[in-house]
N, C-alpha and C positions, 0 to 999 in steps of 0.2 A: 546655532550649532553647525558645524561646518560635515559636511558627509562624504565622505572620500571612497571611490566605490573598492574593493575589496579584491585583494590578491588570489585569484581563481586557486594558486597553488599552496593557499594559508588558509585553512576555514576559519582559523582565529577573525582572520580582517570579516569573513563573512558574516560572522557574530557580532562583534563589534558595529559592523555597518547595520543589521538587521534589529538590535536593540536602540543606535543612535536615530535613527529612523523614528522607531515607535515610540520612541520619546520626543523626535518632532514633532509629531503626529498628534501628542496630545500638546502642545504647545511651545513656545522658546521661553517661558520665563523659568529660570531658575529654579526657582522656590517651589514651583508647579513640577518640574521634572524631577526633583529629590521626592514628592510627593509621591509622583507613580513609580517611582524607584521604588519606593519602600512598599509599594501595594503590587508591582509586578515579581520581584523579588521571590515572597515565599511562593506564587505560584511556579516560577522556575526552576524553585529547589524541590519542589513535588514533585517534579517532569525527573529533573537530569540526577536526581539523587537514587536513581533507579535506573537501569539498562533497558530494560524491555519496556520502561512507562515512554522514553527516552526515542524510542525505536517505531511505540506505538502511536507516538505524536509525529515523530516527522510522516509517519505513512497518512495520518488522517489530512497532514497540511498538503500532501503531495496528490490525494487522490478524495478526501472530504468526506468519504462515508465507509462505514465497513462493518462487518460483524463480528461476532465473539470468532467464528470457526475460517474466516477470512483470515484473519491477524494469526490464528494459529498453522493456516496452510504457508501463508504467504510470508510468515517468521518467523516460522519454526519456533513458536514455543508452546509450552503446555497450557493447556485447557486452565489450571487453575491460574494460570501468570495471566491467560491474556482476559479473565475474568475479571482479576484480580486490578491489574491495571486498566480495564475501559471504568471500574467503579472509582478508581484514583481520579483519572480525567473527568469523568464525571464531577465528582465531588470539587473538584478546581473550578468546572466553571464552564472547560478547555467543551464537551462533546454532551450531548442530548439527545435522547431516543428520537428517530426521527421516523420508523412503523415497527411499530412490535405483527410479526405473521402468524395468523390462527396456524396452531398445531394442525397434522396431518392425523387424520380419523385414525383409531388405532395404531399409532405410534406412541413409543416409548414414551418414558415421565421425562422428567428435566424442564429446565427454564423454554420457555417459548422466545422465536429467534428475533431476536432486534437490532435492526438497522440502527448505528449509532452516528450524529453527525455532526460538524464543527457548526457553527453559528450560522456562517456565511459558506456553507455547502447547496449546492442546487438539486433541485429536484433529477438532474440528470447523475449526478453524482453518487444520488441514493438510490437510482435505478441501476446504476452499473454496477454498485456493491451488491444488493441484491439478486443481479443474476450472474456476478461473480460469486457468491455465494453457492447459489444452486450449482454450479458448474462442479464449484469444489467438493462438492456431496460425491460429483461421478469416480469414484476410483480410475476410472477409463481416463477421464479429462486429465485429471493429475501425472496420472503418466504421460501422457500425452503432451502436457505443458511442459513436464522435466525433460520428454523429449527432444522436442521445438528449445528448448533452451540450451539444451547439449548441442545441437544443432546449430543454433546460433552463436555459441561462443565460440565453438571448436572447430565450425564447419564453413560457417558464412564470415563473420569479424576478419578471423585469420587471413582469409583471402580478399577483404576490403572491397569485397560485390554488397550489392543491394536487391541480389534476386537470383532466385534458385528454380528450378523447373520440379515437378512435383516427383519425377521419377528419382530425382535427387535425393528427397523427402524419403521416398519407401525405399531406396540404398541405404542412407543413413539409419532408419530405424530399425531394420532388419538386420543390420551391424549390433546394433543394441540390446540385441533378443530380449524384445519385450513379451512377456507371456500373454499377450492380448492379440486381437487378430488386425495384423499390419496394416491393410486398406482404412480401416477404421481410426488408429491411431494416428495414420500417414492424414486422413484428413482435418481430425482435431488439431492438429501438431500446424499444419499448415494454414489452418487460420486462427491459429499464433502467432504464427511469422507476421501474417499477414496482418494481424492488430499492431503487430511491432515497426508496422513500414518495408517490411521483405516483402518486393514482389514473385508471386509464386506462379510461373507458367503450367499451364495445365496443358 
């Protein structure tokens, strides 16, 4: 099977190259490739026959672990869709609990939080989801992340730098009027940036 790599400006070719692959992958004979044709098939029609099942697969191939309340920060969608779709993936095959976390003493009823993960996700992977997780519990961090994001598309991008000095940081979000207290948010927001590759002078 001949593989021809893929037109950056078509994702079609990127498809096309990414299933002609996985069908190398399990072999070159014919007969063998219409086989895992017909066995990869319905799992891809469980993924893409859905938007958010669709959305919540590229994010686990992109980053390997996550939680119910991650996929809802981080995709904007509702509690029951992103429930709804990690039991889809699950039942595919596609993602596996990888630590369900005892409940906090006196807190609320509901399901107990579980780390869910692709096959070949690392144990670094499921530690990054898990304290992406906790992070997104903070109302504070959340603002603070949409801030650093404002920031970077409208603030840093535009101008084609890769670094910004932190007084920068408390200009920008004080433009923003966030109802939180600036120092605070100026410093979440800035190791933001700074998980993102923005150097941030202090």
């Amino acid at each position: 099977m001949k593989l021809v790599p893929g037109d950056g400006d078509n994702p079609v070719y990127d498809i096309v190259y990414a299933f002609k692959l996985l069908l190398q992958l399990r072999g070159n004979n014919p007969s063998n490739a219409s086989v895992q044709a017909r066995m990869i098939l319905p799992k891809v029609r469980g993924i893409f026959s859905s938007k958010s099942a669709a959305e919540c697969f590229f994010y686990f191939c992109l980053h390997g672990a996550a939680t119910a309340w991650v996929l809802q920060c981080q995709l904007e969608v509702p509690e029951t869709t992103a429930y709804a779709t990690l039991k889809r993936l699950r039942s595919l095959g596609f993602i596996s609990p990888a630590i369900r976390i005892p409940k906090v003493r006196r807190s609320k009823g509901g399901p107990r939080t579980t780390v869910w993960a692709l096959e070949d996700a690392t144990s670094e992977d499921v530690t990054e989801a898990l304290k992406l997780h906790y992070r997104m519990l903070s109302p504070k961090y959340r603002v603070a992340e949409e801030a650093a994001q404002s920031i970077l598309d409208e603030y840093i991008t535009p101008r084609q730098v890769t670094e910004i000095t932190y007084r920068e940081i408390i200009i920008q979000i004080r433009e923003l009027e966030i109802p939180f207290n600036v120092p605070d948010i100026a410093e979440l927001a800035a190791r933001y940036l700074h998980e993102k590759g923005v150097k941030v002078w202090r």
